[in-house]
Gaussian input, Z-matrix of N, CA and C with variables (Angstrom, degrees):
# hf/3-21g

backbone

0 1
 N
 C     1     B1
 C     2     B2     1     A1
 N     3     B3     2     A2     1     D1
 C     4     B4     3     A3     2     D2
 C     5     B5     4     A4     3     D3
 N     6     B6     5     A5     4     D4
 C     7     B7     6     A6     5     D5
 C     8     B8     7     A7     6     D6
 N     9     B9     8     A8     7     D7
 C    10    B10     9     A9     8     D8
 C    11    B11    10    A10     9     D9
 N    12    B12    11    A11    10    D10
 C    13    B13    12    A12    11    D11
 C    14    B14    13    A13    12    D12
 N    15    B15    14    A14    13    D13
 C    16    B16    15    A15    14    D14
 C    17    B17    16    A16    15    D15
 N    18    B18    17    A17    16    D16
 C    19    B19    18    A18    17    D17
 C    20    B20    19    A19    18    D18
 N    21    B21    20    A20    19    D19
 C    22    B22    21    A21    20    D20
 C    23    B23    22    A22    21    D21
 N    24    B24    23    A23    22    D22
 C    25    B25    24    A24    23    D23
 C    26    B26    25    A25    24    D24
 N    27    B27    26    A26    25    D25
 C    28    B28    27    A27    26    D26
 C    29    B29    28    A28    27    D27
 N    30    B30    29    A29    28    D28
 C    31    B31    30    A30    29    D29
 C    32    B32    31    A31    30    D30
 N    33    B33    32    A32    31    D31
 C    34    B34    33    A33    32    D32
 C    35    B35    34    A34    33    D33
 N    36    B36    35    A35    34    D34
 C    37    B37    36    A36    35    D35
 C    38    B38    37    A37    36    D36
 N    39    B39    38    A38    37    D37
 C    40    B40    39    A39    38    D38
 C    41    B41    40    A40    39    D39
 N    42    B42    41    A41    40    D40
 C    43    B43    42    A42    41    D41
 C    44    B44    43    A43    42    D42
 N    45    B45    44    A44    43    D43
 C    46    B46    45    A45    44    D44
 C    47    B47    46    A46    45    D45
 N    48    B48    47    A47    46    D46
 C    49    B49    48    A48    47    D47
 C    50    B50    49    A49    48    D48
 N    51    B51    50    A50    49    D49
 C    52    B52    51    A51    50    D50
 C    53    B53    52    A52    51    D51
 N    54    B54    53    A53    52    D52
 C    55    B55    54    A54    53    D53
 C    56    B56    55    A55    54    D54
 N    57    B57    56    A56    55    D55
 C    58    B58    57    A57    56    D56
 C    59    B59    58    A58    57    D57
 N    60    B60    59    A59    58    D58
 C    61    B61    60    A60    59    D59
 C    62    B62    61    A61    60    D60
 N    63    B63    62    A62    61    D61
 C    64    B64    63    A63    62    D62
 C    65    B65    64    A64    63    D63
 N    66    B66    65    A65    64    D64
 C    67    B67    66    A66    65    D65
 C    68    B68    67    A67    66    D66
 N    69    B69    68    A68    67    D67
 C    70    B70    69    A69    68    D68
 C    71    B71    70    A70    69    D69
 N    72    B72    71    A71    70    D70
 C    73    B73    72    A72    71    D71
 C    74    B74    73    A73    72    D72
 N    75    B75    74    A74    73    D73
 C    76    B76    75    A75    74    D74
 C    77    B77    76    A76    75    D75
 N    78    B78    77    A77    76    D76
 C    79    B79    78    A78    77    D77
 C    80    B80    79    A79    78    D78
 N    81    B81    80    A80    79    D79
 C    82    B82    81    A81    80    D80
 C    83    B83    82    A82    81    D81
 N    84    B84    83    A83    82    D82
 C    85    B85    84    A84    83    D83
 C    86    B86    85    A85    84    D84
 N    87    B87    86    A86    85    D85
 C    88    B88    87    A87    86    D86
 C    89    B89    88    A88    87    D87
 N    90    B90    89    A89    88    D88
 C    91    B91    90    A90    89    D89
 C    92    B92    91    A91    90    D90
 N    93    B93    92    A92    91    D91
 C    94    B94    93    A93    92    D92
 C    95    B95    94    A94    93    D93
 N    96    B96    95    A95    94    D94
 C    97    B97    96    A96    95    D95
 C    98    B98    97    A97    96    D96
 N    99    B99    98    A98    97    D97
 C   100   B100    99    A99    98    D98
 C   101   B101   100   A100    99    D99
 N   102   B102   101   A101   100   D100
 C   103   B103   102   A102   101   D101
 C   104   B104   103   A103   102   D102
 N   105   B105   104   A104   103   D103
 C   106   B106   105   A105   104   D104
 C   107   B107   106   A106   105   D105
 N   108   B108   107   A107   106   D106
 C   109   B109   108   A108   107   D107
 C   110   B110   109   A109   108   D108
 N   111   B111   110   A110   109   D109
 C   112   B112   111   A111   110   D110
 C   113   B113   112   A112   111   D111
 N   114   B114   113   A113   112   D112
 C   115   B115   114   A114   113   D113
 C   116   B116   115   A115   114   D114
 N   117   B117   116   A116   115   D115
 C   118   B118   117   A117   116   D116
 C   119   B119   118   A118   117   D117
 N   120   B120   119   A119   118   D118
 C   121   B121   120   A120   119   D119
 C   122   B122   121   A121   120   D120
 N   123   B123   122   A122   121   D121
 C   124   B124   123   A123   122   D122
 C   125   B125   124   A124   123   D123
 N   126   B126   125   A125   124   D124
 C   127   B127   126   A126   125   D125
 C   128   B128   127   A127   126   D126
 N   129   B129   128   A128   127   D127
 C   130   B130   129   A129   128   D128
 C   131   B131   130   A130   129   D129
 N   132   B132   131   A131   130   D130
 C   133   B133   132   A132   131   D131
 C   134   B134   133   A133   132   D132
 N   135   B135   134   A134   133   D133
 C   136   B136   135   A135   134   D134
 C   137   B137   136   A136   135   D135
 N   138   B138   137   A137   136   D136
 C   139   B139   138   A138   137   D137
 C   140   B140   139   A139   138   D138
 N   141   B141   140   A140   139   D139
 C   142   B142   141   A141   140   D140
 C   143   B143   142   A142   141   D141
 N   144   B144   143   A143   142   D142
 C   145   B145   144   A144   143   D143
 C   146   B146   145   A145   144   D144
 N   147   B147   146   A146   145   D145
 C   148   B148   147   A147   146   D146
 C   149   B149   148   A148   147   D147
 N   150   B150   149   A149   148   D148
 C   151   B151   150   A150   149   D149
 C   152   B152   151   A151   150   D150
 N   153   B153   152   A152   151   D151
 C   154   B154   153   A153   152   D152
 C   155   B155   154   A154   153   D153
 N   156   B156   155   A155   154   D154
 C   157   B157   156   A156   155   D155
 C   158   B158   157   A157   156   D156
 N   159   B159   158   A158   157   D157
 C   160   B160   159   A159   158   D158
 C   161   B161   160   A160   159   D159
 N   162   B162   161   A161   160   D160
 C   163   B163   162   A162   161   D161
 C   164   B164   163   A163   162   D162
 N   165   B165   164   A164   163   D163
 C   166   B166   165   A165   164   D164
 C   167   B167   166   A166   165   D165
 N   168   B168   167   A167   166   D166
 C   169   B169   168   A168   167   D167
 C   170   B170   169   A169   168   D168
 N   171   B171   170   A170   169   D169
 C   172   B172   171   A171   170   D170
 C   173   B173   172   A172   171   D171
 N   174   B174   173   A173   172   D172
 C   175   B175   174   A174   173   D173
 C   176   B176   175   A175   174   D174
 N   177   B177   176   A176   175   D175
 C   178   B178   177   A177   176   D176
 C   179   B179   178   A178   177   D177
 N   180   B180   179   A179   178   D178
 C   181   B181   180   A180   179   D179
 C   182   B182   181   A181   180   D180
 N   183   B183   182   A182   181   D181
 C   184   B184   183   A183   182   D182
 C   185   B185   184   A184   183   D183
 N   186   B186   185   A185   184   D184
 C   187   B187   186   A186   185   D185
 C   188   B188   187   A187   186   D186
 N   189   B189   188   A188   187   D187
 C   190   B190   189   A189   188   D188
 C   191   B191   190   A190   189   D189
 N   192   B192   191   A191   190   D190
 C   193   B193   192   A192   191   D191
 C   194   B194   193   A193   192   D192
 N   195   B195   194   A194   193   D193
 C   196   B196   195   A195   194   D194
 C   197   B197   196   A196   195   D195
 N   198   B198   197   A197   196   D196
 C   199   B199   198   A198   197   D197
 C   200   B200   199   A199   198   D198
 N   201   B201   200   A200   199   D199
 C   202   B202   201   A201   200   D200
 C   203   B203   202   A202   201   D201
 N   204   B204   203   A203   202   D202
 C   205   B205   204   A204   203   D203
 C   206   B206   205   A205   204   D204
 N   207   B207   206   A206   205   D205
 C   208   B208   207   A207   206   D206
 C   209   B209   208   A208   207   D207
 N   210   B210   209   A209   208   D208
 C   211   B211   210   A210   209   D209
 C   212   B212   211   A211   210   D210
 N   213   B213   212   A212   211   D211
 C   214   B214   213   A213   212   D212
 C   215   B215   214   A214   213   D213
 N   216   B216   215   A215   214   D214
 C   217   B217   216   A216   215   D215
 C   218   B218   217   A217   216   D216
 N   219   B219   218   A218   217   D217
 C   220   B220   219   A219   218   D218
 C   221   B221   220   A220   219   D219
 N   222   B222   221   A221   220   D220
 C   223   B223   222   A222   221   D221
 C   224   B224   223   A223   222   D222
 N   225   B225   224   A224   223   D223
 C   226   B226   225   A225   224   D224
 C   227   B227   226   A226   225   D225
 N   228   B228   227   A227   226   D226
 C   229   B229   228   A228   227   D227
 C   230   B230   229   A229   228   D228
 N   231   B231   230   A230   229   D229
 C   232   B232   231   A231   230   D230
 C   233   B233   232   A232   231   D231
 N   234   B234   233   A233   232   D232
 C   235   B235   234   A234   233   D233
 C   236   B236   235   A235   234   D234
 N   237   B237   236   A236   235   D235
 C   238   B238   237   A237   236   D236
 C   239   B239   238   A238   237   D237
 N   240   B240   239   A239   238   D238
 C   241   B241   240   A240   239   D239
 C   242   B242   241   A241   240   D240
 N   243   B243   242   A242   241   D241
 C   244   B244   243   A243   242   D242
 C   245   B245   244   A244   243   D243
 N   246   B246   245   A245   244   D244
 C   247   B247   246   A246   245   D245
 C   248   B248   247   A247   246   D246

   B1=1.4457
   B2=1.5284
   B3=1.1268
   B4=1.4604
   B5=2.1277
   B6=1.0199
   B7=1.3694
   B8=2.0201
   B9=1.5659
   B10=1.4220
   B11=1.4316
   B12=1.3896
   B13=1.6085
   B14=1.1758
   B15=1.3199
   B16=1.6492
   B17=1.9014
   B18=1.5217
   B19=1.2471
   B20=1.8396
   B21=0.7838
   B22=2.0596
   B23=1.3103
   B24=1.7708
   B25=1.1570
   B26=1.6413
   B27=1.1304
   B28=1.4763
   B29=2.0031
   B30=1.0359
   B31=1.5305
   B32=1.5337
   B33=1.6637
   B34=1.5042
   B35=1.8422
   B36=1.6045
   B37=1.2341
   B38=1.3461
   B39=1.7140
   B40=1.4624
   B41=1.3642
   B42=1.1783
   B43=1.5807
   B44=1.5911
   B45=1.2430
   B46=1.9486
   B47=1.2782
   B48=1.3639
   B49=1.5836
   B50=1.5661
   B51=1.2336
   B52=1.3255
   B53=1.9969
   B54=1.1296
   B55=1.4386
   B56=1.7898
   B57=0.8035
   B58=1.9346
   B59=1.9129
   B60=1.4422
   B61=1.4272
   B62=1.3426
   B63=0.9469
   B64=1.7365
   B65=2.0940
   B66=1.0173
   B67=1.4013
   B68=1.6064
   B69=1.6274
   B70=1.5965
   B71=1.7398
   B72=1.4067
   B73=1.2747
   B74=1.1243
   B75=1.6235
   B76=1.7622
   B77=1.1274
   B78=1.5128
   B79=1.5175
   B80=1.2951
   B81=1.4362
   B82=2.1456
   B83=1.4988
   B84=1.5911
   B85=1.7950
   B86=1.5491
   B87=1.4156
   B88=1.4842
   B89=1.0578
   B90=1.4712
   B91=1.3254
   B92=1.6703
   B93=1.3728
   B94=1.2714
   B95=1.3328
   B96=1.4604
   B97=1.4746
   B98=1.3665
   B99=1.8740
   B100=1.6478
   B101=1.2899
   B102=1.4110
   B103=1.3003
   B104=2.3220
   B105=0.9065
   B106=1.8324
   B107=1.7106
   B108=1.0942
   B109=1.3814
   B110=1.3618
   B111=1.4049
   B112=1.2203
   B113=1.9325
   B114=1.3960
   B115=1.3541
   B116=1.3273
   B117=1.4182
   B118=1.4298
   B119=1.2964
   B120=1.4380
   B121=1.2778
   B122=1.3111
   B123=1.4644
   B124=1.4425
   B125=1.4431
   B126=1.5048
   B127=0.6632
   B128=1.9193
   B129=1.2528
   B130=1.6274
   B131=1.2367
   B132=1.5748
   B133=1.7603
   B134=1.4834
   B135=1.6076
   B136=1.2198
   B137=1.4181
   B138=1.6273
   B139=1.3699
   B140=1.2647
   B141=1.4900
   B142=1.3149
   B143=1.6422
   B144=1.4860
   B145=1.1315
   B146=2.1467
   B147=1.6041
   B148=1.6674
   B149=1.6702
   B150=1.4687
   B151=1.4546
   B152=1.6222
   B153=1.4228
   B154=1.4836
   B155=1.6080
   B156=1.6755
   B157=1.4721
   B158=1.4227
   B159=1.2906
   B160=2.0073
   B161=2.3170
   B162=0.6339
   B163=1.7052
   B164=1.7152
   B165=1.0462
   B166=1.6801
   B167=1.4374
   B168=0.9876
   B169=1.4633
   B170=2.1238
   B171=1.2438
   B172=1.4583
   B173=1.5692
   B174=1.3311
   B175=1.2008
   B176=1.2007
   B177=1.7694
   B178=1.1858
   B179=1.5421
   B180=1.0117
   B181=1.5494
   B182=1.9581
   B183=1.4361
   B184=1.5234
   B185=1.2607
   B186=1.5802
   B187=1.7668
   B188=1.4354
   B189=1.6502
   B190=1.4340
   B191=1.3824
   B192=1.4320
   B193=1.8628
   B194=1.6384
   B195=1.2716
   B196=2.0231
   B197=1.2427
   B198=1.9242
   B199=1.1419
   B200=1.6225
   B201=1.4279
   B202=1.4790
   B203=1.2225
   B204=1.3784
   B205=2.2076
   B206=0.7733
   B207=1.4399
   B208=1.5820
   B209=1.7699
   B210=1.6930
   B211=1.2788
   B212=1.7001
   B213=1.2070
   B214=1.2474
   B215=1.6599
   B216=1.3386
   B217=1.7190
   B218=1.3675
   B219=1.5843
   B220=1.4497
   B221=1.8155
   B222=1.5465
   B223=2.1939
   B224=1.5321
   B225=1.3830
   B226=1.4605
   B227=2.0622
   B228=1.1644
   B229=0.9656
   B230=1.5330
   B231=1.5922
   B232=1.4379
   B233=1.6940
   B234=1.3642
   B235=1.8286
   B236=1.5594
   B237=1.4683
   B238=1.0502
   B239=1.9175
   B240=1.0922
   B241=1.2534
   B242=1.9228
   B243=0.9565
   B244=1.4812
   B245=1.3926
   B246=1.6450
   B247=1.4662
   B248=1.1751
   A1=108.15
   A2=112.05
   A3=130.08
   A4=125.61
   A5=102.48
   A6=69.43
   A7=78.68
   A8=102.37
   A9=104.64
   A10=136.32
   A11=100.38
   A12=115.57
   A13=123.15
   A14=131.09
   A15=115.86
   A16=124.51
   A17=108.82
   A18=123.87
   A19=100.60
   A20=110.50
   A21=100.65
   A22=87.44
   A23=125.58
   A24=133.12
   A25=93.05
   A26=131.82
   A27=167.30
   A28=82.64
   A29=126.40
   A30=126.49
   A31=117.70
   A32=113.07
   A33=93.60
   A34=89.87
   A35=110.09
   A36=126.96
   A37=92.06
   A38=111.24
   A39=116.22
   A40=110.66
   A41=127.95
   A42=140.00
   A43=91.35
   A44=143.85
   A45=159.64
   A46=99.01
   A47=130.94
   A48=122.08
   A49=86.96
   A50=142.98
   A51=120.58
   A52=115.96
   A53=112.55
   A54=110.52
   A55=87.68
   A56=120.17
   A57=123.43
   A58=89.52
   A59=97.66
   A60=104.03
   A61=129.12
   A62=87.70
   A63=104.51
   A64=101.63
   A65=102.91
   A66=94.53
   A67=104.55
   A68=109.01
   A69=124.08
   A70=97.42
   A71=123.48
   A72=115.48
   A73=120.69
   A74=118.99
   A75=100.81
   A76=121.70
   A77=124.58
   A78=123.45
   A79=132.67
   A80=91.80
   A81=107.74
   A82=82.80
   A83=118.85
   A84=117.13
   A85=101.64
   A86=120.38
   A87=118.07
   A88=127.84
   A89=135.84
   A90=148.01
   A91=97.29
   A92=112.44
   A93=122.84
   A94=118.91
   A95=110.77
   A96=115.02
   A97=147.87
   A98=91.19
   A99=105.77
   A100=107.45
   A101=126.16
   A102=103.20
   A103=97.27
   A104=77.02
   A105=77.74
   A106=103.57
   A107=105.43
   A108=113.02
   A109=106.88
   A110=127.80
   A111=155.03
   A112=112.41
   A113=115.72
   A114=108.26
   A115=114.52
   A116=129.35
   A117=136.44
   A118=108.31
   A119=112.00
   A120=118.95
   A121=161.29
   A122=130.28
   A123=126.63
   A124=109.15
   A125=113.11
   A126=109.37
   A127=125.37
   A128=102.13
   A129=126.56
   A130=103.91
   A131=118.32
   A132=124.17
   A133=115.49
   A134=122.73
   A135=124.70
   A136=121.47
   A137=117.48
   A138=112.29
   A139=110.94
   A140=153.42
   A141=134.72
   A142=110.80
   A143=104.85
   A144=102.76
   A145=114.01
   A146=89.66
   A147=103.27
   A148=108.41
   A149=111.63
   A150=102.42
   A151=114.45
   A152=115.19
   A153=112.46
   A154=110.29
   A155=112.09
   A156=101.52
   A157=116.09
   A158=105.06
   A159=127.25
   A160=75.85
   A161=100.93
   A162=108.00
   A163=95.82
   A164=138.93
   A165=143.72
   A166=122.40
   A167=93.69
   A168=129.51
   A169=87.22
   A170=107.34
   A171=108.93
   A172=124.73
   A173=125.41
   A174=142.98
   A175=126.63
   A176=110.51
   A177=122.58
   A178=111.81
   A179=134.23
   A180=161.42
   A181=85.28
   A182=99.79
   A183=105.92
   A184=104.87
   A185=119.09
   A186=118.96
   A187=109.66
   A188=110.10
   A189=102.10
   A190=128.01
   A191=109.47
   A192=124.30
   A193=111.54
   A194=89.54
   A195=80.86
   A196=122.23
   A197=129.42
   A198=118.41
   A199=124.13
   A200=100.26
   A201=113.07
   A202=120.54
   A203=85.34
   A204=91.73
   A205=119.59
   A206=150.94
   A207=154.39
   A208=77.10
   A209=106.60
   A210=108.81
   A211=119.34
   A212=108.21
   A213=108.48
   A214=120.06
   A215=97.85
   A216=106.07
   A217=106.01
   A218=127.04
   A219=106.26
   A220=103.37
   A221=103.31
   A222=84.65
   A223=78.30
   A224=135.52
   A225=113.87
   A226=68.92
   A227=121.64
   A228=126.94
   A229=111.20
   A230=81.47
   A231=123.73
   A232=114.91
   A233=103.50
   A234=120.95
   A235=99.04
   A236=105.49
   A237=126.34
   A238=112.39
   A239=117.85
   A240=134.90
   A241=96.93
   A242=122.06
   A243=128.63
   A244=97.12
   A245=125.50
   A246=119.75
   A247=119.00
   D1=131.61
   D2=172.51
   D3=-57.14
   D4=159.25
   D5=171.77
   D6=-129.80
   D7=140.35
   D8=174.74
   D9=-109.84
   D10=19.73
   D11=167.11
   D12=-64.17
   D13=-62.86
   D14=147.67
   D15=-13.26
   D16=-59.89
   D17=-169.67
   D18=-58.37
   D19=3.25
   D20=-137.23
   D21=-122.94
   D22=-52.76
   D23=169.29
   D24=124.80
   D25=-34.69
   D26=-176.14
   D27=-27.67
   D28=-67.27
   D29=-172.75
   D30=-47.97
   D31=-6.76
   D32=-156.32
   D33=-122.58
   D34=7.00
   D35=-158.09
   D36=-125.68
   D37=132.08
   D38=167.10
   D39=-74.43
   D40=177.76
   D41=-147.57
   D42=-115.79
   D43=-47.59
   D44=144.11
   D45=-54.15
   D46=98.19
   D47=171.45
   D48=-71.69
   D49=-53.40
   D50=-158.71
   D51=-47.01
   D52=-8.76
   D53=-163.59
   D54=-95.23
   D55=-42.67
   D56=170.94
   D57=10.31
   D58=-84.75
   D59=-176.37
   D60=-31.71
   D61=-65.00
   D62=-174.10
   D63=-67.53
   D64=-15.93
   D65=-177.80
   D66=-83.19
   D67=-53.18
   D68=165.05
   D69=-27.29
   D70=-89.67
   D71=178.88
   D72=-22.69
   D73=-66.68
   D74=-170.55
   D75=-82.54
   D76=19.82
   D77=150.40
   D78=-66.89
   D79=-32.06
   D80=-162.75
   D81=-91.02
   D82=-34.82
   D83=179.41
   D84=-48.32
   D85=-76.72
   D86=174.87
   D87=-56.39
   D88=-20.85
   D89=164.69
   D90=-45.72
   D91=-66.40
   D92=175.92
   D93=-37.08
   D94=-68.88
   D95=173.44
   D96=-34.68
   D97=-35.76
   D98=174.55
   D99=-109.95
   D100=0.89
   D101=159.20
   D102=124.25
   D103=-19.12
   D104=-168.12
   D105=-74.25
   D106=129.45
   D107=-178.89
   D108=-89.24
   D109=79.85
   D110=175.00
   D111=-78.84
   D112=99.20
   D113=-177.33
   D114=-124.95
   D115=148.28
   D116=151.19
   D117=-6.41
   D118=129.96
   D119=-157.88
   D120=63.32
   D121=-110.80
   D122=161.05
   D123=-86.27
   D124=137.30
   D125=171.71
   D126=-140.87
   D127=47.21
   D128=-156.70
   D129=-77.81
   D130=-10.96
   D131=166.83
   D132=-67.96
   D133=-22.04
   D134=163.18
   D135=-54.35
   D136=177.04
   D137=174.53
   D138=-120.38
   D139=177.24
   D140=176.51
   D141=-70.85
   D142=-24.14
   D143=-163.65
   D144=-73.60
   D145=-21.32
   D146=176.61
   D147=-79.14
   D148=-38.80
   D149=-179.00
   D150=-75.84
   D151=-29.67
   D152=-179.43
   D153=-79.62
   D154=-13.83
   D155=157.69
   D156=-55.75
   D157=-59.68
   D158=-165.42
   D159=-52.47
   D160=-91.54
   D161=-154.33
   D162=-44.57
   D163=-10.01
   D164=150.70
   D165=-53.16
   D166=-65.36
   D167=-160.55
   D168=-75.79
   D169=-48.59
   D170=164.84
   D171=-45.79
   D172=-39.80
   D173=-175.87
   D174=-90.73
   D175=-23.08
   D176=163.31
   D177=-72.55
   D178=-66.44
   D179=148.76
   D180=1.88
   D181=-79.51
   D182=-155.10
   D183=-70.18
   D184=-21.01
   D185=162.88
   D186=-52.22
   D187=-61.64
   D188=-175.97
   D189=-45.69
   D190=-61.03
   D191=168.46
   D192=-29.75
   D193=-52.74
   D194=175.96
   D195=-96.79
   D196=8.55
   D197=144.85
   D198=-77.19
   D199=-9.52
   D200=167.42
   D201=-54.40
   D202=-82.00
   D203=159.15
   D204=-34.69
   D205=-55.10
   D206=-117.73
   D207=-94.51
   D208=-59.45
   D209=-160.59
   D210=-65.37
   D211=-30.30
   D212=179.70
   D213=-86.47
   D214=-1.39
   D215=169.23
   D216=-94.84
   D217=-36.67
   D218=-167.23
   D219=-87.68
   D220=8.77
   D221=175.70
   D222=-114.79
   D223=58.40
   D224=163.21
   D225=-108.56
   D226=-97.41
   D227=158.23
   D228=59.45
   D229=-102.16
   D230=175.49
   D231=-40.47
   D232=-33.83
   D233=-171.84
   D234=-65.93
   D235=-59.14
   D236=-164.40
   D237=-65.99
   D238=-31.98
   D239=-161.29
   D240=-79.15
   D241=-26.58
   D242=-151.45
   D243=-104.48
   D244=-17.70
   D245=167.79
   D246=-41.26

């Protein structure tokens, strides 16, 4: 069995088009951070190895933020439960 997300275009597109934006931002944000001179537009002077940092380094970032959450929702819970 195939997998057809590649085929579909579906992989390179968030699932919330409204977040498009806000995702654009925190790329050029981390772009910034590590150093990759990531700009508006073309950008074919990069190497794969600088953009799959920026889109890494993206996933790590947004892993942490929602193990944040995760964590600070399950001891609200817990606080509350022990009254």
């Amino acid at each position: 069995m195939t997998n057809n997300s590649s085929s579909t275009g579906t992989s390179s597109r968030s699932s919330v088009p409204e977040a498009r934006e806000a995702l654009d931002k925190f790329k050029y944000e981390v772009a910034g951070e590590i150093g990759v001179p990531l700009k508006q537009g073309y950008n074919g002077d990069l190497t794969s190895a600088q953009n799959g940092y920026v889109g890494g380094y993206m996933v790590k970032k947004m892993i942490e933020e929602q193990e944040r959450m995760m964590a600070g929702k399950s001891s609200t819970p817990s606080s509350t439960s022990s009254r």
